[in-house]
C-alpha positions in Angstrom: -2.5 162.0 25.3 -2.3 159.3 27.9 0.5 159.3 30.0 1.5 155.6 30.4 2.3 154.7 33.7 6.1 153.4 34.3 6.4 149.6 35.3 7.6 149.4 39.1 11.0 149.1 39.7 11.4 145.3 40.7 12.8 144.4 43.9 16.1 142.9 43.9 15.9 139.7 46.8 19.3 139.9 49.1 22.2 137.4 48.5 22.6 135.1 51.1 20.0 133.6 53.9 18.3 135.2 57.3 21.0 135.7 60.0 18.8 133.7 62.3 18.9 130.7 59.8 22.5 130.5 59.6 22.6 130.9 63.6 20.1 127.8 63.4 22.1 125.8 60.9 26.1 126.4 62.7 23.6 124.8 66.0 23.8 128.0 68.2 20.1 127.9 69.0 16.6 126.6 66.8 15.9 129.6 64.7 13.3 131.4 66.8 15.8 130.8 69.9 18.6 132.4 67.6 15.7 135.4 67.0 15.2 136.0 70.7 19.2 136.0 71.0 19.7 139.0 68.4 16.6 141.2 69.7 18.9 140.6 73.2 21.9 141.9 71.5 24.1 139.1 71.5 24.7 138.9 67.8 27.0 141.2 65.6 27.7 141.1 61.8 31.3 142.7 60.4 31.6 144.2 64.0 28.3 146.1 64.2 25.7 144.8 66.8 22.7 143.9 65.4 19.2 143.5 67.4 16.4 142.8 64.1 16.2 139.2 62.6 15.4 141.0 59.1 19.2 140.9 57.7 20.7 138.5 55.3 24.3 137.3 55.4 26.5 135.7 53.2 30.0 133.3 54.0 31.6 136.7 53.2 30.1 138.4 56.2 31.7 137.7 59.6 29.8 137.1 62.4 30.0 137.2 66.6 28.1 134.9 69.2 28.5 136.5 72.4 31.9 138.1 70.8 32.7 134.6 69.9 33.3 134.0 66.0 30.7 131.9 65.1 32.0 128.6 63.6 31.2 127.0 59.8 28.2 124.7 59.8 28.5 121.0 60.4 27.1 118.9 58.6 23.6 118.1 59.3 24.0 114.9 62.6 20.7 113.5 64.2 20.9 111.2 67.5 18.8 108.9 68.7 18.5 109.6 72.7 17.3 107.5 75.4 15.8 110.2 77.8 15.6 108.9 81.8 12.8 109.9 84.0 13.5 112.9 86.2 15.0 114.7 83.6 13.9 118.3 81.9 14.5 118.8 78.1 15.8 122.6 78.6 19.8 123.6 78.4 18.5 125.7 81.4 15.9 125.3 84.2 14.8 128.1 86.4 14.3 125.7 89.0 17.8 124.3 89.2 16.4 121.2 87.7 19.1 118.4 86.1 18.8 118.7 82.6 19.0 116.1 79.5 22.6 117.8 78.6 23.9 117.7 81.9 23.6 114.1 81.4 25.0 114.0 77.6 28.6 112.5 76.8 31.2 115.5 77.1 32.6 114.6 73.4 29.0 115.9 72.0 28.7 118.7 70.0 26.2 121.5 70.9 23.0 120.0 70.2 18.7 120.5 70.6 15.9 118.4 71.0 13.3 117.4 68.7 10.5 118.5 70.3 10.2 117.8 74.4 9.1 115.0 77.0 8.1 116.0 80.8 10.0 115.6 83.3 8.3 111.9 84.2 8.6 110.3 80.9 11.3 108.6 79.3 12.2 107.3 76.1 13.4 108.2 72.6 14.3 111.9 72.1 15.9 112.8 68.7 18.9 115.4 69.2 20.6 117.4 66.0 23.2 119.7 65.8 21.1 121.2 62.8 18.2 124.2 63.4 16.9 123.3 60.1 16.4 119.6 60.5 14.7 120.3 64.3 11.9 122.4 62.6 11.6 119.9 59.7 11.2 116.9 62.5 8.8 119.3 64.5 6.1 120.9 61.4 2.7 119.2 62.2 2.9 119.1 58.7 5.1 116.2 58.9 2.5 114.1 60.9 4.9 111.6 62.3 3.3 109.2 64.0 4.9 109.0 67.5 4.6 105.8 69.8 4.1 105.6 73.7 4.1 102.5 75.9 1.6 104.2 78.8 1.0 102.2 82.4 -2.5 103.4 83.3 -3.7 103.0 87.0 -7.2 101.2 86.9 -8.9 98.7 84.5 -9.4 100.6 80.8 -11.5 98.7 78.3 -12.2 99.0 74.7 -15.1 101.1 75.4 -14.1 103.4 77.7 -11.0 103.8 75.0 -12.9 104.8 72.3 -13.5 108.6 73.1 -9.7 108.9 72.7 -10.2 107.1 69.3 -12.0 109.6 68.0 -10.2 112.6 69.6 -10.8 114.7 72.3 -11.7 118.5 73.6 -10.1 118.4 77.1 -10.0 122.3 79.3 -10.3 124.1 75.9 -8.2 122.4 74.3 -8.7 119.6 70.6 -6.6 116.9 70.4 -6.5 114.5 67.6 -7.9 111.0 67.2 -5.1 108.5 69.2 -4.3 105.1 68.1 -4.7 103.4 71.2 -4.5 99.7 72.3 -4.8 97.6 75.1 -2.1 95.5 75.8 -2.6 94.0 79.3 -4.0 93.8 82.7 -1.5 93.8 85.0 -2.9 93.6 89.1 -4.3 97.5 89.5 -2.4 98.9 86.4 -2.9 98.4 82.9 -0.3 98.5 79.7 -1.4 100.6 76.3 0.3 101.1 73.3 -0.9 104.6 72.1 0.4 106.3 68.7 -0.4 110.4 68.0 0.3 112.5 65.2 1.2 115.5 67.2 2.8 116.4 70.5 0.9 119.1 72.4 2.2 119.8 76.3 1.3 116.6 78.4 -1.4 115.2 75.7 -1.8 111.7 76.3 -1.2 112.6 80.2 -4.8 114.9 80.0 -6.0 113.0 77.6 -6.4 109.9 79.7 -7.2 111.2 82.6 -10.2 112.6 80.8 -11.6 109.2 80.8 -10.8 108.7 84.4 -7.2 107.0 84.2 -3.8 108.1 85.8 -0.6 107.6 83.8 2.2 106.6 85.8 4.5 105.6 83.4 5.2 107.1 80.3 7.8 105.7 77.6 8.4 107.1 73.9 9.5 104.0 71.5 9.5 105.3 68.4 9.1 109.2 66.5 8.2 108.2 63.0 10.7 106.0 61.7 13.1 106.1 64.1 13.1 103.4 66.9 14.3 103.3 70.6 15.4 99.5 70.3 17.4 98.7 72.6 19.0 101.7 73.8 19.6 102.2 77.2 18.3 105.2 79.4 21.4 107.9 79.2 22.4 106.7 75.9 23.0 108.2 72.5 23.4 106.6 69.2 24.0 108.4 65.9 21.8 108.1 63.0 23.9 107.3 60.1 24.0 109.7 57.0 22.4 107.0 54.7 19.8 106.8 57.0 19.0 110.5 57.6 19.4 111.4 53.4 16.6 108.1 52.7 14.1 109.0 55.7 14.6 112.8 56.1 14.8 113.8 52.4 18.1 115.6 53.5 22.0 115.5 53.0 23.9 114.3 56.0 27.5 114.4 56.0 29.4 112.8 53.4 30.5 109.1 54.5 34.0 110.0 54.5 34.1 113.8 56.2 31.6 112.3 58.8 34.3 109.9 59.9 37.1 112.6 59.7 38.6 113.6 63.0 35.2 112.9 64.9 35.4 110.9 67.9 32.2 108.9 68.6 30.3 109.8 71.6 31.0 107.2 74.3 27.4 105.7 75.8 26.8 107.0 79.5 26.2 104.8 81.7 23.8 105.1 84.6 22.7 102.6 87.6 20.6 100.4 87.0 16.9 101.2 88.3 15.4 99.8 91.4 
């Protein structure tokens, strides 16, 4: 007679969702910052220190920061940021460097950049108070086309523009095809309009020198659908929720709880450049 082997036992999935998502989505850190913080020890759950990512909680559990409660989620925000030059996009640099929130309004919630520009660009730089939204906005799955207005030193034609066209392999590393135009001469510089899909360290920076031109200016206008306008440099503006739920596929706050008790962040204000 056959013994008949017994089905497995099925797994039962946890309630609740990763400890380093909810970390992400109350805006402590993105969620593989938030996995660094509990391997250091900085995270307990019901009073017990925790230092592996693998846990799930649930609104029931209660959990520390630092020993600081951590506080119930926002609803998902997402600013538009007008980044200066000499700026990092770190909360901390080794170096002592300014950062972009040293130079945020002080009514601003805890928030983190979508994705980085160098120290020497400028432009738009999305901000969220959301860890969820951040990695949507950042997935090269997304494939957001992102626009530059580059200042090139020497005279570029359509020619020498076309290797970028068709993409690059610059000191071992591919980059994708660019949309790149040429907008006008101007004395020993020339002005480009250059669109990319993705945003590896420095790209159009390497990529252009790789046909023999120096970037010396370097200004983000737009990160998919979202526009730098006519935003100043040190300014934020909110996106509204309407906006987020149509273009994100997400839900923002509610109309009337994102107007409850919030104060608007106030526009800093910088001199004017030289």
């Amino acid at each position: 007679m056959v013994q008949k082997t017994p089905p497995k036992a099925q797994t039962k999935t946890p309630d609740g969702d990763r400890i380093a998502k909810v970390l992400a989505r109350a805006g402590v850190a993105s969620r593989r910052e938030a996995e660094r913080m509990i391997e250091a020890g900085r995270v307990s759950v019901n009073g017990e220190q925790i230092t592996r990512a693998a846990l799930n909680v649930t609104d029931k559990d209660k959990i520390t920061v630092d020993g600081k409660p951590l506080d119930a989620p926002e609803p998902p925000r997402l600013w538009l940021y007008h980044k200066p030059t000499g700026l990092v996009t770190t909360h901390k640099d080794e170096q002592g460097r300014a950062t972009i929130f040293d130079d945020l309004p002080e009514d601003m919630p805890r928030v983190m950049s979508v994705g980085r520009l160098d120290l020497n660009s400028e432009g738009l730089l999305l901000l969220t108070n959301d860890g969820g939204i951040k990695r949507k906005l950042e997935l090269p799955s997304t494939g957001w086309l992102r626009r530059y207005r580059v200042r090139v030193k020497g005279r570029p034609s359509d020619e020498m523009l076309e290797p970028l066209r068709k993409g690059t392999h610059v000191d071992g590393t591919d980059y994708q095809p660019m949309i790149v135009s040429l907008d006008r001469q101007q004395g020993a510089n020339a002005w480009l309009t250059v669109g990319l899909r993705e945003g590896k360290n420095r790209e159009i920076r390497r990529a252009m020198e790789s046909i023999g031109l120096s970037v010396n200016r370097l200004i983000r206008v737009s990160y998919g659908p979202f526009q730098l306008g006519q935003l100043k440099a040190g300014a934020v503006e909110e996106v509204r929720s309407k906006v987020m739920r149509d273009q994100l596929g997400l839900d923002g706050a509610k109309p009337d709880a994102a107007k409850k008790d919030r104060p608007k962040p106030q526009r800093t204000r910088r001199k004017p450049r030289p």
